[in-house]
TORDRENNU-944123 format. One record per atom (N, C-alpha, C, O): residue in three letters; x negated, y, z. Coordinates in pm, whole numbers, plus 50000, padded with zeros to 5 digits. Atoms other than C-alpha are relative to their C-alpha. Layout:
BEGIN
alaXYZ;...
***
This chain:
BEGIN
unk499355013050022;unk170957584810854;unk501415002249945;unk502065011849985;unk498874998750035;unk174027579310669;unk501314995350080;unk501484983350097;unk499045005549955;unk177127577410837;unk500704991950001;unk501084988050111;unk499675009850014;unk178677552610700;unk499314987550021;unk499894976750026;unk501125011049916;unk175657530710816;unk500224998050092;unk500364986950145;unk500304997449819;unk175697545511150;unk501364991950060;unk501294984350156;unk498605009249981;unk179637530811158;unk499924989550029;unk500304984950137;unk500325016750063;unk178797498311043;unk498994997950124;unk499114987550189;unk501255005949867;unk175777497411328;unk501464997150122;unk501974986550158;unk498914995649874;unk178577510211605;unk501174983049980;unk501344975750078;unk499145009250009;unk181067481511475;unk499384986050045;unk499884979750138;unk500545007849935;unk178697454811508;unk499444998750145;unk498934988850198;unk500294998949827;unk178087469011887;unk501094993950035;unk501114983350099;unk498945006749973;unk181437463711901;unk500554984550038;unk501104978350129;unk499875018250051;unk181597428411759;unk499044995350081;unk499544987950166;unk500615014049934;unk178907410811918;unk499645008550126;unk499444999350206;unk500194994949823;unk178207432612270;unk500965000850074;unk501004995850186;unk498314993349931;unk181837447212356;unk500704982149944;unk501724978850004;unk499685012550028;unk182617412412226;unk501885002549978;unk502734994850023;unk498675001650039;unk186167429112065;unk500094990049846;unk499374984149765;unk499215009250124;unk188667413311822;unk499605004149869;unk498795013349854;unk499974996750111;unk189037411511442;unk500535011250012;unk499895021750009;unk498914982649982;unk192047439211488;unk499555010350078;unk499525022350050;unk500474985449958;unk190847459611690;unk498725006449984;unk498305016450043;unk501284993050050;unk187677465511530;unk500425008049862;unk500025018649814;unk499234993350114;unk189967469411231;unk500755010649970;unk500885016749864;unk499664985249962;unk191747497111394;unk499115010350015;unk499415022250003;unk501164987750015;unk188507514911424;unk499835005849816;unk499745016349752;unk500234995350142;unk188127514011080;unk500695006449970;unk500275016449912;unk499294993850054;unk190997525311017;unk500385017750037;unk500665026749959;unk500434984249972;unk190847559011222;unk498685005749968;unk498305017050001;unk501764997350032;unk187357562111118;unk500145001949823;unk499555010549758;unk499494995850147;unk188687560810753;unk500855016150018;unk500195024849961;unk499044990649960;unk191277589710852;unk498845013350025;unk498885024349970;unk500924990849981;unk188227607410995;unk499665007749864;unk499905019349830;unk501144994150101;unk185887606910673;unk501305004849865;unk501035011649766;unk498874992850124;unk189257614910438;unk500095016550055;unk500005024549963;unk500134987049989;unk189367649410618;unk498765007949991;unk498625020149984;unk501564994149988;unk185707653710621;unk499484995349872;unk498324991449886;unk500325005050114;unk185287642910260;unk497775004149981;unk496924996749931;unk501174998050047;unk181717662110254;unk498874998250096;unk497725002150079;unk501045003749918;unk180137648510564;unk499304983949927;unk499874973649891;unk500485013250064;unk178077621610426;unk498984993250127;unk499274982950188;unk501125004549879;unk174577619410700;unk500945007750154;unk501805016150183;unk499654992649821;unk174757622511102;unk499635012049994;unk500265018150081;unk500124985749961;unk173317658311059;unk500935005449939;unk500505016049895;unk498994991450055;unk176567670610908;unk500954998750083;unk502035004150060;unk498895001149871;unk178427660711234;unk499885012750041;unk499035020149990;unk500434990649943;unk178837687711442;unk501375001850173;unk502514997750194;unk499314997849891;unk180347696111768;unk501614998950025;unk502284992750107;unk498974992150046;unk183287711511641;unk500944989949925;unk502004994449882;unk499355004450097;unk184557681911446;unk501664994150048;unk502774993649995;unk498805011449896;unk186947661411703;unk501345015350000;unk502445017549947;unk498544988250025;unk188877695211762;unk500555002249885;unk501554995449862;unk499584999950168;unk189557704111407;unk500554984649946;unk501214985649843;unk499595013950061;unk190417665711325;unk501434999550104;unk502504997350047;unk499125002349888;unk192727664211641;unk500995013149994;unk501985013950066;unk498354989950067;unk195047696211489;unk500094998649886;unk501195001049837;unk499495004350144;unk194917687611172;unk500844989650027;unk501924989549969;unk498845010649993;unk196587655711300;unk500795001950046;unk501634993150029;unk499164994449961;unk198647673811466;unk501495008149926;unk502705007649947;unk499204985050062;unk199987704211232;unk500724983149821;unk501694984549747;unk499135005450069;unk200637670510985;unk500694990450038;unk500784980849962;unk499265008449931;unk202817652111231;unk500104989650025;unk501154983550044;unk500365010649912;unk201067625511352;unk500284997450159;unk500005006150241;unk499044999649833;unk202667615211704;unk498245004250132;unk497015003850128;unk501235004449890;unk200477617612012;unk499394991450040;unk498194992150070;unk500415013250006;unk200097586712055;unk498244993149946;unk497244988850004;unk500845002050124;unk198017580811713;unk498855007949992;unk497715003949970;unk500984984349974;unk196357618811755;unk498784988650113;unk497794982850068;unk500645007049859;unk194967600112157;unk499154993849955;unk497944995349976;unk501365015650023;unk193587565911982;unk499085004949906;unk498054998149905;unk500574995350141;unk192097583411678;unk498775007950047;unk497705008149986;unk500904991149973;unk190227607211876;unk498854994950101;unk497744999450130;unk500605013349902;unk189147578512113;unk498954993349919;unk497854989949960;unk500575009650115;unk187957561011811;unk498805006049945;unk497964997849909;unk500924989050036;unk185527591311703;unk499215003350113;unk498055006350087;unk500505000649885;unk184597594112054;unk498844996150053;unk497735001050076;unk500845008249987;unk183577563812141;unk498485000349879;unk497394997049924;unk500575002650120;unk181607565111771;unk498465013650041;unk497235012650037;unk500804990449961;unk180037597411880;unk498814998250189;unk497815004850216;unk500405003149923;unk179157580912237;unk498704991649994;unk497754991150072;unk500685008950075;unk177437556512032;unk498715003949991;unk497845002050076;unk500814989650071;unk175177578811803;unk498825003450160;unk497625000550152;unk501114997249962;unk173567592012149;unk499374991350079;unk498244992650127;unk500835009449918;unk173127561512327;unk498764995549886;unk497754989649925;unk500855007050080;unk171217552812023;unk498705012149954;unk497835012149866;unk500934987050051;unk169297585512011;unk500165004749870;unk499345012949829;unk499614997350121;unk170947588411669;unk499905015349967;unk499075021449900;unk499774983949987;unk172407625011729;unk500724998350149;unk501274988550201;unk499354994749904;unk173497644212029;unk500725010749962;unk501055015049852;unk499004986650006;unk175527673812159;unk500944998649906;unk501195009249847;unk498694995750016;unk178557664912005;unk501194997750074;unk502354999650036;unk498635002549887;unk180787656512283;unk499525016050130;unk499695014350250;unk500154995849936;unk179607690012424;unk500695013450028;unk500275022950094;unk498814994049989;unk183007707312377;unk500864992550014;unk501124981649961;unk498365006049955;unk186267703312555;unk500874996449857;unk501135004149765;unk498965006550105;unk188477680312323;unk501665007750027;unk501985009050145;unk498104993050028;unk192537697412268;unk500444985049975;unk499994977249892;unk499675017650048;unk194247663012285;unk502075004949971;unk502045016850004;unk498624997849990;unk198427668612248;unk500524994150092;unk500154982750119;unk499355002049858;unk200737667812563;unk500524985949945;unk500844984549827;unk499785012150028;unk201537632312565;unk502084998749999;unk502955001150082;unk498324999250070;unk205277628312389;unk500774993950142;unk500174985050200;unk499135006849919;unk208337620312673;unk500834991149946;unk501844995749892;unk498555009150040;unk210447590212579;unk501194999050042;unk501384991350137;unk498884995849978;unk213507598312605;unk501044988650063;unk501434979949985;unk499805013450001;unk215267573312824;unk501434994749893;unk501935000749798;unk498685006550063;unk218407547612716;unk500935005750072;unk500605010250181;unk498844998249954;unk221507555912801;unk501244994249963;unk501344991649843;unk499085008150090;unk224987538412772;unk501025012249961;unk500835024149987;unk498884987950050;unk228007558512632;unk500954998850085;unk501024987850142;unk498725007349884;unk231037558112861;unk500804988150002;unk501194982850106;unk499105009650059;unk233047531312658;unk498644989350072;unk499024981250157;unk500835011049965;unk230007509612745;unk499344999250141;unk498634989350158;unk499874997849877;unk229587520813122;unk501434993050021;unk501434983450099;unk499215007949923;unk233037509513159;unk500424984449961;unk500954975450027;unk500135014250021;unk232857480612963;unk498774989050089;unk498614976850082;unk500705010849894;unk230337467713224;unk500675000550123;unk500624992150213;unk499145001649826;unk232417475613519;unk501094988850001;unk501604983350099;unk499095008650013;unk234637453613366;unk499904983050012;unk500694973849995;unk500605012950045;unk232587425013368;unk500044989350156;unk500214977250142;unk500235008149877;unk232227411813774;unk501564992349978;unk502484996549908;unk498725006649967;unk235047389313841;unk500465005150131;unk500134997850224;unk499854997149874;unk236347408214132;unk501224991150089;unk501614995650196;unk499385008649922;unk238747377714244;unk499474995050090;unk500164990350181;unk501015010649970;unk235687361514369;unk499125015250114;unk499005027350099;unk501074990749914;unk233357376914665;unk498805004349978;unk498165011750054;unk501774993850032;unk229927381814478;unk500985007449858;unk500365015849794;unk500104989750094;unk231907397314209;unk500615016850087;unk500315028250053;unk499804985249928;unk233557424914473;unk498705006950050;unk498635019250056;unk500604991749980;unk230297429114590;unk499315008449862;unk499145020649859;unk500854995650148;unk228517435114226;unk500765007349963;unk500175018149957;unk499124987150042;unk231447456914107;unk499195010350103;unk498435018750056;unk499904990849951;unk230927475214386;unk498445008749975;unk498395020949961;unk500994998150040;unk227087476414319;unk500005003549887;unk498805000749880;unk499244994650172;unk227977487313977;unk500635014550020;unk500145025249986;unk499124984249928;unk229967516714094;unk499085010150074;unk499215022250059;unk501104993149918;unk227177529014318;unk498925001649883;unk499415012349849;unk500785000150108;unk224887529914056;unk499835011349960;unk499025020549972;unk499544993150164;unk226307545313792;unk500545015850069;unk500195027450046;unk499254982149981;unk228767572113992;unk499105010750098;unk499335022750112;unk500384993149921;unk226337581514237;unk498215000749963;unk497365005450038;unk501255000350091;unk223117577414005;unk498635000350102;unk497775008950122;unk501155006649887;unk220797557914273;unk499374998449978;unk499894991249892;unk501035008250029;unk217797546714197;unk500224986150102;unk500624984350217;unk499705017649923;unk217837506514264;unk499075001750122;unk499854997750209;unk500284999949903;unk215497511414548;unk501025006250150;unk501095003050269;unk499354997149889;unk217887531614714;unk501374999649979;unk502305007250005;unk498415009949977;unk220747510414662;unk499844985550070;unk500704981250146;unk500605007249917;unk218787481514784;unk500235007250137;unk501125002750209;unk499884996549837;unk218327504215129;unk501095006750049;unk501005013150154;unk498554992749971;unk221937517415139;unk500314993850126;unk500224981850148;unk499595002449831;unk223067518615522;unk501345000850037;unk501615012850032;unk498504996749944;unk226817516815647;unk500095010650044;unk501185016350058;unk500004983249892;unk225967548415827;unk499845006249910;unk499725017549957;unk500654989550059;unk225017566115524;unk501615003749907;unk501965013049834;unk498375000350080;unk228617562915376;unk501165005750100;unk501294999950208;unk499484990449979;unk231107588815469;unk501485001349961;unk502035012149938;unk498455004150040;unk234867571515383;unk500875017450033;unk501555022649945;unk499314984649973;unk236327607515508;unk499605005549912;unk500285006349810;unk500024987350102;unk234597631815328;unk499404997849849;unk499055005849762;unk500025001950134;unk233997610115051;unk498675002349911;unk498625006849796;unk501394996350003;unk230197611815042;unk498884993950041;unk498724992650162;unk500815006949902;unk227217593715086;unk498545007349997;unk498115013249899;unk501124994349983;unk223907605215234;unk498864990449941;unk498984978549968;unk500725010250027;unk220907589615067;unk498715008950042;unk498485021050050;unk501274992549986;unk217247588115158;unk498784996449912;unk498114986049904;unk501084999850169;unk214867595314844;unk498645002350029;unk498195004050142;unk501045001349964;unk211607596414774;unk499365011150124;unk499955020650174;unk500444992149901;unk209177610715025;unk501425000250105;unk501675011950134;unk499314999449899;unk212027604015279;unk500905012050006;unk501425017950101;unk498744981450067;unk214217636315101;unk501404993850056;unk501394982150095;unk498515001849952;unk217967633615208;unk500545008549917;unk499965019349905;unk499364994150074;unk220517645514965;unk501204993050033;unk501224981750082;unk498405006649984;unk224707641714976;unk500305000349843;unk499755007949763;unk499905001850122;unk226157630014666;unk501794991350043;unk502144980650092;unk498635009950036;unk230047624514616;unk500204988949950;unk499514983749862;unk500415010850050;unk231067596714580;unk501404996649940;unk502384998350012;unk498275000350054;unk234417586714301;unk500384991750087;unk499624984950156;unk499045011749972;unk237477566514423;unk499484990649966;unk498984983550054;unk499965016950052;unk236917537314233;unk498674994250071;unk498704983850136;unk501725003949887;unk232977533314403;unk500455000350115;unk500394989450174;unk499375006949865;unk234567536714718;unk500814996150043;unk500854996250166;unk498815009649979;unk237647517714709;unk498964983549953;unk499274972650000;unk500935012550063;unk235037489814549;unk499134999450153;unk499134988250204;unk500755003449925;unk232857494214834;unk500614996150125;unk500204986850194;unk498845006049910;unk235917493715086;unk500444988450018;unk500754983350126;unk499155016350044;unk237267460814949;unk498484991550026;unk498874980850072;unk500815004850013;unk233697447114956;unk499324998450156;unk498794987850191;unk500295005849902;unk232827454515318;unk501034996550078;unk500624992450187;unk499494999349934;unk235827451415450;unk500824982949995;unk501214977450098;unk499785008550061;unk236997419415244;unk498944988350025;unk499214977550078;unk501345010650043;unk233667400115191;unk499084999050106;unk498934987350144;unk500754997249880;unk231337410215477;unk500304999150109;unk499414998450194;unk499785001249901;unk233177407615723;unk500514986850049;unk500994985450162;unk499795014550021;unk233797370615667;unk498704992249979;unk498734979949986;unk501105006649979;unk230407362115643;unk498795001450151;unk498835009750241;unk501004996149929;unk227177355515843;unk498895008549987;unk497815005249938;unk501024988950045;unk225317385015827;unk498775001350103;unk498874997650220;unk501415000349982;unk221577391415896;unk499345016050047;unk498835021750143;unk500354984749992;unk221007425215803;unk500995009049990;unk501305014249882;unk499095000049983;unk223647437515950;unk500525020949985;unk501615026150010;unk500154988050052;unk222857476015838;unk500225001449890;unk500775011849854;unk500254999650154;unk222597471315512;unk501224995949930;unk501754985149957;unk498884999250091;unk225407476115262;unk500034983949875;unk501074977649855;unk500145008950128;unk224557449114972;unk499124988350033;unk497934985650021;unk501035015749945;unk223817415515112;unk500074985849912;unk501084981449858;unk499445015550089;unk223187380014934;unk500664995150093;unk501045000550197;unk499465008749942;unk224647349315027;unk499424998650137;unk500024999450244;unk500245000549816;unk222537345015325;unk499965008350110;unk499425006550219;unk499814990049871;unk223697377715500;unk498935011849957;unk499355023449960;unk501084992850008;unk220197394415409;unk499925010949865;unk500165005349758;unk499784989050123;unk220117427015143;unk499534995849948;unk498824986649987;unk499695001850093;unk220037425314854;unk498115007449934;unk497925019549924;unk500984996350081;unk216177426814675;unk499995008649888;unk501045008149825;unk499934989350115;unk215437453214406;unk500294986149859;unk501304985649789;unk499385009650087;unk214967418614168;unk501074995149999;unk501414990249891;unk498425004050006;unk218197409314229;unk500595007749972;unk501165003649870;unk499294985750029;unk219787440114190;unk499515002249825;unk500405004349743;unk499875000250156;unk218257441713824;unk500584990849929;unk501364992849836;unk499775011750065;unk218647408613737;unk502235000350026;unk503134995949954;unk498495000449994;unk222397412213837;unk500545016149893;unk501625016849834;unk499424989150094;unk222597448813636;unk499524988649815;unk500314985349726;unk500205010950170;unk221047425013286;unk500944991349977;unk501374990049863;unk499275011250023;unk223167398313337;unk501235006649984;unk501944999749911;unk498794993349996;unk226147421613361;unk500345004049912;unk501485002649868;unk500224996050166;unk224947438613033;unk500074994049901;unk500154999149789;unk500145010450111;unk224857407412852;unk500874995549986;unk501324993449873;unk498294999749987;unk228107399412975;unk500955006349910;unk501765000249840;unk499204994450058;unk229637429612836;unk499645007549853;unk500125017949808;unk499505001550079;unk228717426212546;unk498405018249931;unk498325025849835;unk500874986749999;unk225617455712574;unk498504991149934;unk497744982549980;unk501735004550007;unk222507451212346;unk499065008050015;unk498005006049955;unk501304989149993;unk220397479512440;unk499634993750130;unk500414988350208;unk500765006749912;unk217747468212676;unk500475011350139;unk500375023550127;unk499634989349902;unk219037484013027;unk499604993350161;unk499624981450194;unk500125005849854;unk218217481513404;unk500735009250102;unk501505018050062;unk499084990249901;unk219667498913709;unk499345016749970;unk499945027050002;unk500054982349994;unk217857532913630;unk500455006449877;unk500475018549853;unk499224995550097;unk219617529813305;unk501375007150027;unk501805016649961;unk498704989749942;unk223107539413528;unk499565007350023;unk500355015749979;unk500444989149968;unk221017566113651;unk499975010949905;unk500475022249917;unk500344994350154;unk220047578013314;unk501395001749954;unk501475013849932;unk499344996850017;unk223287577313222;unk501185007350073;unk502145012550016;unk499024995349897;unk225217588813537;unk499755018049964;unk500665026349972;unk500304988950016;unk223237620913445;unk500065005349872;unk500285017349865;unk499524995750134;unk223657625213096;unk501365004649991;unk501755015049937;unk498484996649999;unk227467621113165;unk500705014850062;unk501735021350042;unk499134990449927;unk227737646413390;unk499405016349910;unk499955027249925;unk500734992950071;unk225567668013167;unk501025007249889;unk501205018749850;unk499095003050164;unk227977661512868;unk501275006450010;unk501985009849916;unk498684997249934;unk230837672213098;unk499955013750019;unk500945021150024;unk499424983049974;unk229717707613157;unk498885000150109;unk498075009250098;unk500924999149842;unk227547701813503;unk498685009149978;unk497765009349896;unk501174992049961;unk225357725113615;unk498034989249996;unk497724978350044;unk501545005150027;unk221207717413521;unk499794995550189;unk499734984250239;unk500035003749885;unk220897722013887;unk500564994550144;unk500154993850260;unk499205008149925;unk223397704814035;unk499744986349963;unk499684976150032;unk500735020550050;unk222267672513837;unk498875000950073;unk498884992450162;unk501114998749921;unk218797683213988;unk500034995150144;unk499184989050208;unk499925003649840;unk220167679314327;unk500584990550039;unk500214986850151;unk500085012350044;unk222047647314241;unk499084991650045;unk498964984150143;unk500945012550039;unk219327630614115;unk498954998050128;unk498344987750158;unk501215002349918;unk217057641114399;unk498745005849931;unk497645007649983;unk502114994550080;unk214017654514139;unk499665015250096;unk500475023450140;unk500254991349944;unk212077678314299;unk499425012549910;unk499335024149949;unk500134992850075;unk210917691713972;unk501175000849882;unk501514990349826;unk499195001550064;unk213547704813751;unk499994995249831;unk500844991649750;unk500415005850167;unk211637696513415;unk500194987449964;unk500354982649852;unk499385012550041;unk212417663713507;unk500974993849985;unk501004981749959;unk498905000250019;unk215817667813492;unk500455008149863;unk501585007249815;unk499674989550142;unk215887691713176;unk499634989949858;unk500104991449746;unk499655010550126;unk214767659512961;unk501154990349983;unk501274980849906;unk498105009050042;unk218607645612988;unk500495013649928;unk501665011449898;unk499324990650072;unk219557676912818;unk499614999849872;unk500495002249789;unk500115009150133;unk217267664212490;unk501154989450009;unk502164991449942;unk499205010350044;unk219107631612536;unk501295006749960;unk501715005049846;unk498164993750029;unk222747650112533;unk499555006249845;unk499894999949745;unk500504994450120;unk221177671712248;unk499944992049880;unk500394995949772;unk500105015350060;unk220417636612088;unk501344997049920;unk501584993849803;unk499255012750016;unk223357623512116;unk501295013349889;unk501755009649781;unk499394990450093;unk225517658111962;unk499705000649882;unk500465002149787;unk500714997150221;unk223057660111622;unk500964986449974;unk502024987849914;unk498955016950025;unk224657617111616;unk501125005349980;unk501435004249861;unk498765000349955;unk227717627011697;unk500685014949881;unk501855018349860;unk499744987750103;unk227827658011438;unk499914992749861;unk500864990749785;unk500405010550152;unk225947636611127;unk501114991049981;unk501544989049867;unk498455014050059;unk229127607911153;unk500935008049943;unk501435007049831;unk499324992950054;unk230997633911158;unk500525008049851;unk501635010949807;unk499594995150158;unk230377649010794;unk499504990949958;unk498854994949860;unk500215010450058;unk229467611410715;unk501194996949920;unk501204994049800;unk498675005149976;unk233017604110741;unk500925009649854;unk501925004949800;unk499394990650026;unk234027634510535;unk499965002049824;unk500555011549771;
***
């Protein structure tokens, strides 16, 4: 049977059984075109062969097709080949391991310092929800929290003497993490100012709303966006964006790989070695203006 038949059968499975869209039947075509352009001399199903998905899936590779594209493409041939034996068409070709490419890391956002402190600048700290949000702002960023565990921040875990707070990370890990002046003179003024003038609830907990009770992870974003929009920030950012950048900064500064490691809390260091792309990132930028300019 000719392949390009056998397609055309598979698409109409598609269309009226799998009951998909115009587009996304159209995306088949279109990796299924991609296919028969590298395979120019397969014409019938007996010129398939085992062997084809691997060889198609480095060729897309070695000509720098993302992973992404490589994944759906090979999905798309797959399925096509899944097809074929439900239909008793041909077999045995899904009867080698597929090579697929390590799936690409996205590198997160990060702000630059000018735009870290242009959001600190943004709470109204005359006012008592802006001392606390500064101060939530400050914790963030200098002590690179994840919003869950700034949400569960404890009075006990804060260390005004030695200038340090203990946090407890995933799997219930404990790490110390300095903490700057300005985060804890912010957090000083905030419980000592604001909290202690209200009716409080949860009376452990560092970052409370209006009704005494901490402070939800949605709230805590929705107050890092609104802050961003404030100052004036259009890159899309949330609280693990201070994170992301608390660690880049210190990266940028000289800091030890594994001292950010112990920071951040990761338990694997590979997942701390992709802020050293971003810094990497941001030097090629920061080199290119440079003989832009010139």
């Amino acid at each position: 049977m000719n392949i390009i038949d056998a397609f055309e059968n598979f698409l109409q499975f598609l269309r009226f059984e799998k009951g998909l869209t115009n587009q996304t039947i159209q995306d088949y075509k279109d990796d299924f075109a991609q296919f028969l352009k590298y395979y120019p001399s397969k014409v019938d199903l007996d010129d398939l062969t085992s062997s084809d998905l691997n060889e198609f899936s480095y060729d897309q590779a070695i000509n720098g097709k993302s992973s992404a594209t490589i994944t759906r493409r090979i999905a798309t041939i797959k399925n096509f080949f899944l097809f074929l034996e439900s239909e008793n068409l041909k077999s045995d070709l899904l009867n080698t391991e597929i090579s697929l490419p390590n799936k690409e890391k996205k590198l997160p956002e990060v702000l630059s310092v000018e735009e870290v402190n242009e959001l600190l600048k943004t709470p109204d700290k005359h006012t008592d929800l802006g001392k606390r949000d500064y101060a939530l702002l400050e914790v963030l960023y200098s002590c690179g929290l994840r919003v869950s565990e700034a949400e569960k921040l404890q009075l006990n875990q804060i260390n005004t003497q030695e200038k340090i707070i203990k946090v407890v990370g995933k799997g219930k890990k404990e790490r110390i993490i300095p903490i700057r002046d300005e985060a804890l003179n912010a957090i000083k003024d905030y419980i000592y100012n604001v909290r202690s003038e209200k009716r409080i609830v949860d009376k452990n907990y560092v970052f409370l709303n209006r009704s005494g009770k901490k402070l939800t992870r949605q709230v805590i974003y929705s107050l890092v966006v609104k802050y961003a929009k404030y100052a004036g920030i259009e890159k899309r950012i949330h609280p693990h964006t201070l994170r992301h950048s608390f660690a880049t900064h210190l990266l940028d500064n000289g800091a030890d790989l594994r001292v950010v490691q112990e920071l951040l809390g990761h338990t694997n260091i590979g997942t701390t070695q992709l802020y050293t792309h971003v810094t990497t990132k941001t030097l090629v930028k920061s080199y290119d203006l440079y003989w832009k300019d010139k």
